[in-house]
C-alpha positions as CSV (number, residue, x, y, z in Angstrom):
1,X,128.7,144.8,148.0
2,X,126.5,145.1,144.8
3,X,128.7,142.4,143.1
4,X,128.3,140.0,145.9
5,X,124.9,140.4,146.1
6,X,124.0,139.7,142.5
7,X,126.7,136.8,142.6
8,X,124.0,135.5,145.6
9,X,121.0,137.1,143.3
10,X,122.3,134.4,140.4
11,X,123.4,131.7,142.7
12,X,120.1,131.8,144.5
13,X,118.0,131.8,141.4
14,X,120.5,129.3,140.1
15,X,119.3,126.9,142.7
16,X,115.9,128.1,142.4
17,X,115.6,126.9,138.7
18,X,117.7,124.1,139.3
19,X,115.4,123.0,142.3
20,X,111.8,123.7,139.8
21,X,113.9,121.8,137.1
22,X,114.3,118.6,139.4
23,X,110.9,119.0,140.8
24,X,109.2,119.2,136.5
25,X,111.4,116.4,135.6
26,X,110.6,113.8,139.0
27,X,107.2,115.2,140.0
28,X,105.4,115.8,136.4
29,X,104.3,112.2,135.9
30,X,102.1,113.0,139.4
31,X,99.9,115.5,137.2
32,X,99.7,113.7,133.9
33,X,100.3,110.5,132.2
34,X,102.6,111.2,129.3
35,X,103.9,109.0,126.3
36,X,104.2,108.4,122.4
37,X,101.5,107.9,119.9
38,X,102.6,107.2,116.2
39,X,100.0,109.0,113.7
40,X,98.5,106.4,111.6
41,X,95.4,106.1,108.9
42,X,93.0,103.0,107.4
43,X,96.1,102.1,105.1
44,X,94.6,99.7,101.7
45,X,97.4,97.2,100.4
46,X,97.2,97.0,97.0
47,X,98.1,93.5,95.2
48,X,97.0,91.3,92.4
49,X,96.3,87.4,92.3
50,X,99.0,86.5,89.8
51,X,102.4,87.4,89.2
52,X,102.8,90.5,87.7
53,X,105.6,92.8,86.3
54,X,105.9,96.2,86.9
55,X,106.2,98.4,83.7
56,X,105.6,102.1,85.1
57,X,105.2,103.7,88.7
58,X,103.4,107.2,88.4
59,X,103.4,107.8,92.4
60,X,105.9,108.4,95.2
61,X,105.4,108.0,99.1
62,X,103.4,111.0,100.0
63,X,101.6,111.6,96.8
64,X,97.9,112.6,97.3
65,X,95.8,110.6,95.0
66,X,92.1,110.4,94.2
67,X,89.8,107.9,93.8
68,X,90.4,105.9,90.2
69,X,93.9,107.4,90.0
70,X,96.9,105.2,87.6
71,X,99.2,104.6,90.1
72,X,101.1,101.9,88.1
73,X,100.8,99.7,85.2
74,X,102.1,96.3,84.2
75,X,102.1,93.3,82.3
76,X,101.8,89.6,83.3
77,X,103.2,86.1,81.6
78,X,100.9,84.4,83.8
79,X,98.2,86.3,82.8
80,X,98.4,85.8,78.9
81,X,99.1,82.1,79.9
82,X,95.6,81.6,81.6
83,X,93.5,83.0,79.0
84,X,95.6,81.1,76.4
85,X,94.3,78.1,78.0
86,X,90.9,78.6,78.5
87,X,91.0,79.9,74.8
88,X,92.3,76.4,74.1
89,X,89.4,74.5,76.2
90,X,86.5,76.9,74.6
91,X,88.0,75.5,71.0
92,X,87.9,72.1,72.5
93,X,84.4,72.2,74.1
94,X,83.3,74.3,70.8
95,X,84.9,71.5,69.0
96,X,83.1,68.6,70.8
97,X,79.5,71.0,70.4
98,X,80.2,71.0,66.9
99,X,80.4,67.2,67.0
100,X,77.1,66.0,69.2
101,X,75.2,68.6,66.7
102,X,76.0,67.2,63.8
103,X,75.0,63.4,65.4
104,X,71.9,65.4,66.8
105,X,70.6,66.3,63.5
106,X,71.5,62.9,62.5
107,X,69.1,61.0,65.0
108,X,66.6,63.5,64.6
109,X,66.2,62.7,60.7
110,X,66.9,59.3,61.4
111,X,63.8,59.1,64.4
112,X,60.7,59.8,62.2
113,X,61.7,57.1,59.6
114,X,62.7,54.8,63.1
115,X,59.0,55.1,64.1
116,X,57.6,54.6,61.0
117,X,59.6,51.4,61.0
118,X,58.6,50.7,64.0
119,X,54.4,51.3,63.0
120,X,54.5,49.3,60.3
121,X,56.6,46.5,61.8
122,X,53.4,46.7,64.5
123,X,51.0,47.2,61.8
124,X,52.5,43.5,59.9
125,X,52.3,41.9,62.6
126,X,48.4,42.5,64.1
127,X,48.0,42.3,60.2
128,X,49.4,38.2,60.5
129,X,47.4,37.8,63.3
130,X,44.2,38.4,61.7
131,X,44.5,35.7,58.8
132,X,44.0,31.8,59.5
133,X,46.2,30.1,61.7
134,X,47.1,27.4,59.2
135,X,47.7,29.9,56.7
136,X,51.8,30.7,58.3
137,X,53.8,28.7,60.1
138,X,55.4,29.2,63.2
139,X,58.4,29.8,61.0
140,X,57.0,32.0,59.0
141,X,55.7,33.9,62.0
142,X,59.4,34.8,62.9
143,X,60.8,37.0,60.6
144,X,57.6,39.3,61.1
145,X,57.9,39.6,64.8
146,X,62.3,39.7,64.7
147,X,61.3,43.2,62.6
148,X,59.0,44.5,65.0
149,X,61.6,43.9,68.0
150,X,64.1,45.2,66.1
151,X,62.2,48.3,64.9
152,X,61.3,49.5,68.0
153,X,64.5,48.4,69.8
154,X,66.2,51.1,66.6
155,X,63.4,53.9,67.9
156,X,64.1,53.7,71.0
157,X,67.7,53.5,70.8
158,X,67.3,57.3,68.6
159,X,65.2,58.6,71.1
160,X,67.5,57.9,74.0
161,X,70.6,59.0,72.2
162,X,68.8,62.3,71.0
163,X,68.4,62.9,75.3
164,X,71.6,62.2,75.9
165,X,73.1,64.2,73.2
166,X,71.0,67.1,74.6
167,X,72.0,66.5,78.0
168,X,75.6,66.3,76.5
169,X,75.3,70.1,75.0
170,X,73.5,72.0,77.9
171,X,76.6,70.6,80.1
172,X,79.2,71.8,77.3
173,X,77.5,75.2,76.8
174,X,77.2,75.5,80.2
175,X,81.1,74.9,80.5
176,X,82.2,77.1,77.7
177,X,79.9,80.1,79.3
178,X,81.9,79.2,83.0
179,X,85.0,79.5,81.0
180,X,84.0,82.9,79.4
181,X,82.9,84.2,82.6
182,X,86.3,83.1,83.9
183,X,88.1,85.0,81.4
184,X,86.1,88.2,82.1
185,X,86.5,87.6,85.3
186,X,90.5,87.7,84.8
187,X,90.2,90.8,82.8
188,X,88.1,92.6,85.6
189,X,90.9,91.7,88.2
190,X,93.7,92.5,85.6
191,X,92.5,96.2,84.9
192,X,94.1,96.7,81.8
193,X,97.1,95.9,83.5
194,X,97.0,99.2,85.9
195,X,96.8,99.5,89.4
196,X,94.5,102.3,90.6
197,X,93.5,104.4,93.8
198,X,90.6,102.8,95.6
199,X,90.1,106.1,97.6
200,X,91.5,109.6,97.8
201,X,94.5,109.3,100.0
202,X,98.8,109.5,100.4
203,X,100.3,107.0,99.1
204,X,102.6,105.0,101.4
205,X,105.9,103.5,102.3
206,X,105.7,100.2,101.1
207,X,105.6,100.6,96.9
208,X,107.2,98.7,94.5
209,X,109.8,99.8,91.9
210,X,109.9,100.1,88.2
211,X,110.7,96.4,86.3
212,X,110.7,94.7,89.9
213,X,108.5,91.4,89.7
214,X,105.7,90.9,92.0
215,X,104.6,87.7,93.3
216,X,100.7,87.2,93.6
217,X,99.1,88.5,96.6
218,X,102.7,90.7,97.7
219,X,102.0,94.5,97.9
220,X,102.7,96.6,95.0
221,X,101.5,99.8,96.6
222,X,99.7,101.0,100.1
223,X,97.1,104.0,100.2
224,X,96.2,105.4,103.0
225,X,92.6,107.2,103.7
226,X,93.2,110.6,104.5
227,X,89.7,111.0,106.1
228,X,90.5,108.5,108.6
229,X,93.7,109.3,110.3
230,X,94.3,108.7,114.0
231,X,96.6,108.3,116.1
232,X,98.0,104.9,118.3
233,X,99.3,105.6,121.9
234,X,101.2,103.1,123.8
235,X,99.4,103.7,127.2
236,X,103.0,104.0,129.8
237,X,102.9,101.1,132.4
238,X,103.9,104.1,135.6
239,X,100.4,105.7,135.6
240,X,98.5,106.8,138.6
241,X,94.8,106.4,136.7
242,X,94.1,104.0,133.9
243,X,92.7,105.7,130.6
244,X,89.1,104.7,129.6
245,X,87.4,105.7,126.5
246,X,86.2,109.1,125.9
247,X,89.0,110.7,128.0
248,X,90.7,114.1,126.9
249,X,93.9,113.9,125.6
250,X,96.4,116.8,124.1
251,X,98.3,116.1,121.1
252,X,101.4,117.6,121.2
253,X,104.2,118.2,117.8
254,X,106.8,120.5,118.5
255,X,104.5,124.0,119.1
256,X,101.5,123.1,117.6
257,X,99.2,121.2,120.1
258,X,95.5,120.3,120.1
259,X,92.9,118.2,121.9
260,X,91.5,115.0,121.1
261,X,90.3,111.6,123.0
262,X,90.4,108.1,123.7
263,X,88.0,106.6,121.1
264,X,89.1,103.1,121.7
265,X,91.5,101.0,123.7
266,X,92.8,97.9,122.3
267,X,94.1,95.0,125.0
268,X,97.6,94.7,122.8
269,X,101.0,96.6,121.8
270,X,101.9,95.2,118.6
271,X,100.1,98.4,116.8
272,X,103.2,100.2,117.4
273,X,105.7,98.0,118.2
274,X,105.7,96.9,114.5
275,X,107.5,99.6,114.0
276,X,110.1,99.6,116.6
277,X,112.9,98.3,114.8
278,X,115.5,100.0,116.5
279,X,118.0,97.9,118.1
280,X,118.0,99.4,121.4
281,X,114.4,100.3,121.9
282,X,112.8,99.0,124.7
283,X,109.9,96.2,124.1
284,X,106.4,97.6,123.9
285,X,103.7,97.1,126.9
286,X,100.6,97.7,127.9
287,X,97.6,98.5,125.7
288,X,96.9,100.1,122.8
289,X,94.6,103.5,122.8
290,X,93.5,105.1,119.8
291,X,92.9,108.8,119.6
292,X,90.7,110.8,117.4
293,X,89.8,114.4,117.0
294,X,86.6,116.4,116.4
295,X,87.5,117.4,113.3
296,X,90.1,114.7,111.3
297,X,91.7,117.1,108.8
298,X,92.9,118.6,111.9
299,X,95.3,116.1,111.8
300,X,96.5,116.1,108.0
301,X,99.3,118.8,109.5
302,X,100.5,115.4,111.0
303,X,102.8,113.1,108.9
304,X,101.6,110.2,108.5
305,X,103.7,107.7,110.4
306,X,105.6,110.6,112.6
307,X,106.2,110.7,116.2
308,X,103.6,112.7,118.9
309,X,103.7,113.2,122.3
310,X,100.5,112.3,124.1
311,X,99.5,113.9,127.2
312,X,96.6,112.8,129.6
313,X,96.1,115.2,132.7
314,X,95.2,113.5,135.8
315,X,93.1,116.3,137.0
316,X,90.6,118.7,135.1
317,X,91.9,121.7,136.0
318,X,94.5,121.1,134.0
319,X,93.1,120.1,130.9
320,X,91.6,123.8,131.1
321,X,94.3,125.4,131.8
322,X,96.1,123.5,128.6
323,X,92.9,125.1,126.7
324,X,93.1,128.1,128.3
325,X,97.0,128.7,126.7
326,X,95.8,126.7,123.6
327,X,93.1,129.7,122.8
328,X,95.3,132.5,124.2
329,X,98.1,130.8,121.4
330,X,95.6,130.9,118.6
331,X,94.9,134.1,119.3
332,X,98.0,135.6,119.5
């Protein structure tokens, strides 16, 4: 008798758990909505605007850095060719300086004795004037006034080249400082040849490899901002009540779980589906939500990148119930 009745004692709770297993697994999505969020950050791509090879990579994916870190160093060809050039074309235009100078200083000396030509061509001719009529001939007359033309034609001929010649060297100077500044500017962008941290953060995924060459503008290492990490949910399609901003969520990873909420929801899937490459995963829909905590380094438990489960209760008397265990957890 005993025996059969714990056989019916097991059978019955048997179909009990069975029938509260069926009931969790069909009926759950009637009490809260309940998907995946991929943890995430404000990642920085790090890159330069020439090619570039790499000579040393001091980090690996994970690594905490801080701000002004060497994450990497190397050299550039294409680098070494620029400067070469503009180095070439500060010679030229330093070159051409030298030349308008010298024919500066050359008009300049030659402009005082030009005028004086020219006043006492003037002065010869009202000197002509004066005498008799009879005294020159038309002739005569001639050769005096030819001088004068000529004399002044000669000054201002100096005067005009000595402008232009100016003219000439402000544009040239101004060229050769635009090509320094270009060269510094190179320089700045080059660092010394080292790539370093813009802010304190973990290094990423995507970083390049010892002696591999980098093409300008390709990523040679990602940094992400530890003091900004969230967390992307793709909102499930089979929900009861749509999500709006500033509703409670709980994080959930593994045993740890903790509260956070909808800061902003973002008409587009493509966050996470970028990284769906899976062959047989299904095709991301909906919208976008992004979820943030009180307090961020909350989240630094969370790898960045990882997998979360994201649950939304439909009804507040179960979000404090979930905070209810949540204390009674902490405190135990």
């Amino acid at each position: 008798m005993n025996s059969a009745r714990s056989v019916r004692i097991i059978y019955g709770l048997s179909i009990l758990g069975l029938v509260f297993f069926l009931l969790w697994y069909f009926a759950r999505f009637t009490f809260f909505l309940e998907g995946t969020g991929r943890v995430s950050a404000k990642d920085y791509f790090l890159s330069e605007p020439y090619n570039v090879k790499i000579k040393n990579i001091y980090v690996v994916p994970g690594t905490n850095v801080e701000a002004g870190d060497v994450l990497a160093e190397f050299e550039s060809f294409q680098v070494d060719q620029y400067i070469t050039d503009i180095l070439k074309a500060i010679t030229e235009q330093t070159t051409k300086e030298a030349d308008l100078k010298i024919r500066l200083a050359t008009a300049i000396a030659s402009k005082t004795t030009g005028f004086k030509r020219s006043d006492f061509a003037a002065e010869s001719v009202r000197k002509m004037e004066r005498l008799p009529q009879g005294l020159f001939s038309n002739q005569d007359r001639i050769p005096f006034y030819r001088e004068q033309a000529m004399a002044k034609k000669d000054a201002s001929t100096v005067s005009a080249e000595i402008d232009e010649i100016t003219k000439q060297l402000e544009i040239l100077s101004n060229n050769r400082q635009m090509l320094h500044d270009r060269i510094d500017k190179i320089r700045k962008d080059f660092q010394n040849g080292q790539i370093l941290a813009p802010i304190d953060g973990i290094i990423g995924a995507r970083l390049a490899n010892t002696g591999a060459t980098v093409i300008a503008g390709e990523v040679i290492a990602e940094v992400f901002d530890k003091k900004d990490i969230y967390i992307d949910w793709e909102i499930p399609l089979g929900r009861f009540i749509e999500p709006k901003v500033g509703d409670p969520v709980f994080i959930v990873s593994g045993f740890a779980t903790m509260e956070g909420k909808i800061s902003d929801i973002y008409p587009i899937s493509t966050k996470l589906g970028e990284n769906q490459k899976e062959v047989f995963s299904s095709a991301p829909q909906g919208q976008t939500a992004r979820i943030r905590v009180d307090y961020p380094e909350k989240l630094e438990k969370f790898a960045i990148d990882s997998l979360v489960t994201i649950r939304m209760n439909y009804n507040t008397i179960l979000d404090d119930l979930f905070r209810f265990f949540m204390g009674w957890f902490a405190k135990s």
